[in-house]
DOKEDREN-642585 format. One line per 5 residues: number of its first residue (from 1); for each residue x, y, z of C-alpha. Coordinates in steps of 0.001 Angstrom, whole numbers, plus 500000, padded with zeros to 6 digits. Layout:
# residues N
NUM) X Y Z; ...
//
This chain:
# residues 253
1) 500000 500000 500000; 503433 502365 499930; 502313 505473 502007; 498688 505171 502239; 497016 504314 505346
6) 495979 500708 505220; 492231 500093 507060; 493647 498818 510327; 495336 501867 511325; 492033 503945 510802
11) 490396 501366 512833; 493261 501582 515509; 492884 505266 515492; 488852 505004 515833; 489541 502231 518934
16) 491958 504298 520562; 489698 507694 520278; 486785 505841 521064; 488629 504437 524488; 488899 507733 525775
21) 484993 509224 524595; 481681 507509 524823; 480290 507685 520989; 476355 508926 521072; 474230 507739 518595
26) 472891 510572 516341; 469048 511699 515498; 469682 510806 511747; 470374 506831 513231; 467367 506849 515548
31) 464923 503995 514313; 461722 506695 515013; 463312 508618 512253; 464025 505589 510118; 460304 504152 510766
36) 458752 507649 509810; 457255 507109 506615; 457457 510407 504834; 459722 512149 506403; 462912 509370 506393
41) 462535 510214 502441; 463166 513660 503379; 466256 512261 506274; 467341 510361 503418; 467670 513289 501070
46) 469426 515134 504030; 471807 512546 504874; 473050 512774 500447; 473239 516200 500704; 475025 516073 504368
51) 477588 513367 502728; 478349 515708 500124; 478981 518890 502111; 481319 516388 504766; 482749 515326 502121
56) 483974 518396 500497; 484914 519430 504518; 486937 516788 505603; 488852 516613 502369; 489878 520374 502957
61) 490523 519445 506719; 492897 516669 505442; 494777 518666 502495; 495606 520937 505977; 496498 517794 507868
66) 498551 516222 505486; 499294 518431 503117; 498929 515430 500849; 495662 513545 499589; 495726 510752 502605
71) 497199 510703 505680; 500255 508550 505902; 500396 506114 508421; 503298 507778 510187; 500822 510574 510943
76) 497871 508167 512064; 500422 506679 514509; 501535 510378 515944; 498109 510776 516079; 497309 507976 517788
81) 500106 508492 520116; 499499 512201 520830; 495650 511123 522513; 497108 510081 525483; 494302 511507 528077
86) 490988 512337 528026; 491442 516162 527614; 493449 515234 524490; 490914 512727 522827; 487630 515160 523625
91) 489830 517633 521803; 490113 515766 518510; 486316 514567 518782; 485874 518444 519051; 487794 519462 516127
96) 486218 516970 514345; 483209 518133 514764; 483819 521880 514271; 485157 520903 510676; 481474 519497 510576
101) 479673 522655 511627; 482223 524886 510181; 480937 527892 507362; 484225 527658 505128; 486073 525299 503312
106) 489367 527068 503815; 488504 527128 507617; 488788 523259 507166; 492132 523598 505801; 493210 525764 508781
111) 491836 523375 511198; 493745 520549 509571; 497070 522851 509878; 496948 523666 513410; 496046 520212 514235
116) 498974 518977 512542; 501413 521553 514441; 499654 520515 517837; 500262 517026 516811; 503856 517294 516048
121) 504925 519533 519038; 502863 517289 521289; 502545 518234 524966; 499670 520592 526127; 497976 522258 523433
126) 498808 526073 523495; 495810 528453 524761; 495722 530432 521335; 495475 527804 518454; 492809 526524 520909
131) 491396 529978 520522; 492231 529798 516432; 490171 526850 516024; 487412 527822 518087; 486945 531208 516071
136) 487533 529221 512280; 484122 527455 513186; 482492 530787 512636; 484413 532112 509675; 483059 532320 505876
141) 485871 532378 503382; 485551 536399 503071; 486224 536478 506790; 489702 534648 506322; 490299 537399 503364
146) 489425 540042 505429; 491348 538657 508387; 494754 538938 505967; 493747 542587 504809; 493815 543417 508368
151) 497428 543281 508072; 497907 544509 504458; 496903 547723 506411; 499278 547327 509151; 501675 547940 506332
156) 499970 550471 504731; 499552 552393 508260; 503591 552243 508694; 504223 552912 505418; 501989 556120 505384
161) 503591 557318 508729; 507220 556140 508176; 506997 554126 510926; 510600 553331 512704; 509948 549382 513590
166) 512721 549649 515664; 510816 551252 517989; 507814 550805 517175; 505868 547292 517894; 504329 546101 514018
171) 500985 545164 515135; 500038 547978 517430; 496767 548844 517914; 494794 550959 515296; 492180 553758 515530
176) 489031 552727 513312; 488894 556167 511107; 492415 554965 510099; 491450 551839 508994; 488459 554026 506814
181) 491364 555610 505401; 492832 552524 504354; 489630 551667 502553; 489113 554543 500785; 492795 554502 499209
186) 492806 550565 498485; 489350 550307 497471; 488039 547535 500511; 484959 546866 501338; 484468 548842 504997
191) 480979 546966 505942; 482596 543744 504942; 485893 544259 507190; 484149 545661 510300; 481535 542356 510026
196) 485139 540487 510766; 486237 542854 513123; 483134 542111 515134; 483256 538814 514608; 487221 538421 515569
201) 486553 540570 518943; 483680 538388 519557; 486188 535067 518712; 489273 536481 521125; 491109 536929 518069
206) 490971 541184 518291; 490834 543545 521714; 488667 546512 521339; 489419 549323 523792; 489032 552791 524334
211) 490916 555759 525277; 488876 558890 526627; 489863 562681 526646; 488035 563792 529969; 487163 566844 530883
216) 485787 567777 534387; 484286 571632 535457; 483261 572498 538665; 480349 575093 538374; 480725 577044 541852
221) 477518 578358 541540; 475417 574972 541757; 477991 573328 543358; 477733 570392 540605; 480638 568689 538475
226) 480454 567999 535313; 482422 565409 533193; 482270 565283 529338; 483335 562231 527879; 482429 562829 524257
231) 486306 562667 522856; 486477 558872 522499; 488532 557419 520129; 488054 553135 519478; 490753 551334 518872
236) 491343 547380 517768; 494680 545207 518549; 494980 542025 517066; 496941 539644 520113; 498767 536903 520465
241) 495737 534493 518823; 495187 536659 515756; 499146 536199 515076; 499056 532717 515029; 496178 532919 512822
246) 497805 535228 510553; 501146 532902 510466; 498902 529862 509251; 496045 532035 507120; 499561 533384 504567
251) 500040 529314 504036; 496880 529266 501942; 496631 532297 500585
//
């Protein structure tokens, strides 16, 4: 069979995953379903479309995984060998399933990237490609696009403002009617980029925060203070997730 993964070690990889989680049974295998006249027609037309769509999925999650078109069996057996708790095997049943529920082929192929880099460093599984996974569940393919554009402007910002980056850190945080600016000169779609903004702050992949010019008077008269907060610039930094996002989104691109 040279390279490709012979039938056993997919079985020894099911056992072995299977040993650590207890599979459920899913409503598409439950014999009401199957015994409901009508409606299993309708399961049944479900279950062709579903196959398709997991299909097309997994196949992107394992060009990522293998960067090949099958795993080798050298990988099954790392992979085997890296589920060595319970924490680790509910983490590739997880996966597994967000490549199911996920909204973008290319977020398959991410998935299947990071796992393989968790795989082959082994060990606990580092807080922020936890977080990088998580997030690619919700991403469409524009939002992986829009994701890289975020630092096409980065550039663009120190470019415009002859940045030193000796001094100055590359990915520091950015005031909003600067990224407008951006927009405007390249031609972006604003609406489109702030959708992933929201979405990335939302996903722990971008901080929002706020800085606040206020000013406080003391009216002698009424003895009242007042404080006006109305100078408030927003700004966005992309942290320590959205870098390692970054690093694997310019492998596909």
């Amino acid at each position: 069979m040279g390279n490709e993964v012979s039938k056993s070690i997919y079985e020894q990889a099911s056992e072995h995953l299977k040993s650590y989680l207890k599979v459920k049974e899913t409503i598409l295998d439950n014999e009401y379903v199957q015994l409901a006249g009508d409606v299993s027609k309708l399961v049944a037309f479900v279950r062709g479309a579903n196959e398709l769509i997991i299909n097309k999925k997994f196949n992107s999650f394992l060009n990522g995984f293998t960067e090949r078109d099958q795993p080798t069996e050298e990988q099954m057996k790392r992979l085997i060998e890296y589920i060595d708790d319970e924490s680790k095997a509910e983490f590739i049943s997880d996966t597994f399933s967000k490549v199911l529920l996920s909204n973008s082929s290319k977020s398959c192929l991410l998935m299947g990237t990071l796992l393989k880099s968790i795989v082959e460093e082994g060990g606990d599984i580092k807080h922020e490609k936890l977080v990088c996974i998580s997030a690619l569940t919700s991403f469409f393919d524009v939002d992986i696009i829009n994701f890289a554009l975020f630092f096409e402007f980065y550039h663009w910002l120190e470019t415009k403002n002859n940045y030193n980056r000796n001094k100055k850190k590359k990915y520091e945080r950015f005031l909003i009617y600067s990224l407008k600016e951006f927009v405007r000169a390249k031609g972006y779609n604003y609406s489109s980029l702030m959708l992933t903004i929201e979405k990335s702050v939302s996903s722990q992949l971008i901080l929002r925060s706020y800085d606040a010019d206020i000013a406080v008077t003391f009216d002698k008269d009424s003895e009242s203070t007042d404080v006006d907060t109305s100078d408030i610039d927003e700004y966005y930094t992309i942290n320590s997730s959205g870098l390692y996002l970054y690093d694997y989104i310019r492998r596909i691109l």
